[in-house]
N, C-alpha and C positions, 0 to 999 in steps of 0.2 A: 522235460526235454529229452530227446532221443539220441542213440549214437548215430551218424552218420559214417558209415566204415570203420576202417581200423586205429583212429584214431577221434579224440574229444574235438567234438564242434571247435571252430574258433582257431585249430591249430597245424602250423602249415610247416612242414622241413623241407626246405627245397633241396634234393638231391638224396635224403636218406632213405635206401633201400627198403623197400616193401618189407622184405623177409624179416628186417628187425621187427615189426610190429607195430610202426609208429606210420611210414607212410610219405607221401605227400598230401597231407590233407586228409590222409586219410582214403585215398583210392589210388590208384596203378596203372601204368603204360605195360603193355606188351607187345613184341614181334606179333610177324604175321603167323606164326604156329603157336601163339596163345600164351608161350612162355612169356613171364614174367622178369624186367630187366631193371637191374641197378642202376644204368646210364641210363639216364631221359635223353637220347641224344639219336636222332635220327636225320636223313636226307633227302632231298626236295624228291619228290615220286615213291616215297616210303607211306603205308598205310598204318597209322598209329593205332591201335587199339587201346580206348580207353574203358577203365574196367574200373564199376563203383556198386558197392553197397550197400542197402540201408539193415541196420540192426538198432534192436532195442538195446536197453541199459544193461541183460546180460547178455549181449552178443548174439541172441537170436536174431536172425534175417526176419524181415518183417514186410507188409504190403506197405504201398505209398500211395496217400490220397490221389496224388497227381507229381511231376518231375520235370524239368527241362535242363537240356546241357549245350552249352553254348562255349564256343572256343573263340577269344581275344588273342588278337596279337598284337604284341610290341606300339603298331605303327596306330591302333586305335581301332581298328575294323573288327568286325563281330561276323562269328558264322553260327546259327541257329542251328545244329543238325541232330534236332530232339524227334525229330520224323526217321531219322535212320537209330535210334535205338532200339534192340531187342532186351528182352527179359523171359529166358525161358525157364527159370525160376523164382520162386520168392523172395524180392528184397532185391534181386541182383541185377546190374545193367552191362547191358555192353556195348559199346559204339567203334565202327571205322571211321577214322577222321584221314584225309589224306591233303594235307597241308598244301597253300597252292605260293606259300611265299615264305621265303628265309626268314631264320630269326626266331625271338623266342613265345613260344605261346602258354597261355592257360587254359584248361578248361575248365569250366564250372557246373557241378551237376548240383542243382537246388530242387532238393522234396519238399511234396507239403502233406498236410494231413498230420495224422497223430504224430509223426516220426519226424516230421517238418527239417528239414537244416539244409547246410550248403558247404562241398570242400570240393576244392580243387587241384589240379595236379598241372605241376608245368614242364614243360618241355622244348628242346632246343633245332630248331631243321636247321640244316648245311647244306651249301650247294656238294654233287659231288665232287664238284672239281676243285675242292677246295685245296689240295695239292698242285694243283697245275697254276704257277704264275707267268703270264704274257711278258714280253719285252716293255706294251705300254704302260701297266701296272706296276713293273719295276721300274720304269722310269719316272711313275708318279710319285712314288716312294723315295727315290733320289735324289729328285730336284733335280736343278744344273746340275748336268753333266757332260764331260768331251770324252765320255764311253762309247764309242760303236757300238752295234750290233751284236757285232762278234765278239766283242769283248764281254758284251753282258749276258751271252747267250755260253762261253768258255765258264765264266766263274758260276753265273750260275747254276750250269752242268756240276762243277767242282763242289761248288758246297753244299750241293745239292747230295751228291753223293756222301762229304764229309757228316754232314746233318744224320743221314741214315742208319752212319757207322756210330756215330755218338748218342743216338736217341731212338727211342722206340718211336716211332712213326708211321703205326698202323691200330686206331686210328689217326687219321692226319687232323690235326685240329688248329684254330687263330692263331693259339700262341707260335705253335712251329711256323706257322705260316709268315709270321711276321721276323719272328727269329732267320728264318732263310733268308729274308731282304736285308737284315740286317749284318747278315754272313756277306751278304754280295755285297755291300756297303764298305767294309770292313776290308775286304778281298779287294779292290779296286784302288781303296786309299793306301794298302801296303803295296803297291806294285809301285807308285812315288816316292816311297822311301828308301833311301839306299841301303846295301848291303851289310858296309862298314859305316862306322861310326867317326866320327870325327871332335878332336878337343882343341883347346886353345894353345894348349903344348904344338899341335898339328896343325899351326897356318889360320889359326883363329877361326876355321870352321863349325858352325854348329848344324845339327842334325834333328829330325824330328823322328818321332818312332809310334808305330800306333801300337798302346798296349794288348801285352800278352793277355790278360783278363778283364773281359766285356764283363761289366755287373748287369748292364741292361740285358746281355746275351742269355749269361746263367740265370736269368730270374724268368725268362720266357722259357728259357731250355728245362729249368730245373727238375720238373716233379716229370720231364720225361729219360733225364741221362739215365744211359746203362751203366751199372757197373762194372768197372773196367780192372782188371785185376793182372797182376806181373807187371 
């Protein structure tokens, strides 16, 4: 049995960097100038460059009886685009794939012949606009609401901006995404709260208060806060 790239038939890391040695599968995404990238993570009208190998047992590149590479998405549909591969050396393939729907995909380049196997590499498309949320998408996220327009279109401005200043946000990804409506969420229910607090020393009033730390917040925000020092 033969190696298929840079990693043993059979074995698949989703997310760990080429340059370790191990792979996804054993082959590579790259940009449009060929460089080689840690993030499988691109956007809708980006040209994925999938880049795969065949080598023997010591790591020589070798010929393939025959090849096909086929990219799967998520949703179940299959794109065959073993007609736009090149190979202008031994062993080596290369293909444009230019994704036509969000979401995550795989591809799979399977050799046959002496060197025979199969490894695939996956990777993740985003709309661009994946920063930009509508007043009806916040309002799907809300449920009932007696928010106006202006009201969601104020806070959302505001933590919009707070969001920026506490987290790195380029790129913009789900989790921020979902954390900002949760900012607006959060922003709106403390605007019905009062200022001062009230006890039963005080007229027997009680009060409600939305806490100071969101654990849903920090756990969406987490792996992007800055640190913040003084």
């Amino acid at each position: 049995m033969g190696v298929l790239g840079h990693a043993r038939l059979g074995i698949t890391v989703l997310g760990q960097p080429e340059a370790t040695g191990g792979g996804t599968g054993g082959s590579a995404v790259a940009d449009s100038l060929g460089n080689g990238l840690d993030v499988r993570r691109f956007y809708l009208g980006d040209v994925v460059h999938l880049l795969f190998t065949v080598t023997d047992d010591v790591g020589t590149a070798v010929a393939t009886g025959g090849y096909a590479l086929v990219v799967r998405h998520e949703a179940g549909t299959l794109d065959d685009i073993t007609a736009g591969v090149t190979s202008e050396t031994v062993g080596s393939f290369v293909a444009g794939y230019a994704p036509a729907a969000l979401g995550r995909h795989v591809a799979t380049f399977a050799a046959t012949g002496d060197y025979a196997g199969v490894a695939s590499v996956i990777f993740d498309v985003d709309a661009l606009d994946l920063a930009f949320i509508t007043l009806d998408e916040l309002r799907d996220y809300l449920g009932a609401t007696s928010a106006t327009d202006d009201d969601l279109t104020t806070a959302l401005r505001a933590e919009r901006a707070a969001q920026a200043q506490r987290c790195r946000i380029d790129p913009y990804t789900y989790e921020l995404r979902e954390a900002l409506m949760r900012r607006v969420a959060r922003n709106l229910a403390a605007r019905s709260v009062p200022v001062a607090t009230y006890t039963s020393f005080e007229g027997g009033a009680t009060s409600t208060r939305v806490p100071s730390v969101d654990a849903e917040l920090r756990r969406l925000e987490g792996a992007y806060r800055k640190l913040v020092c003084g």
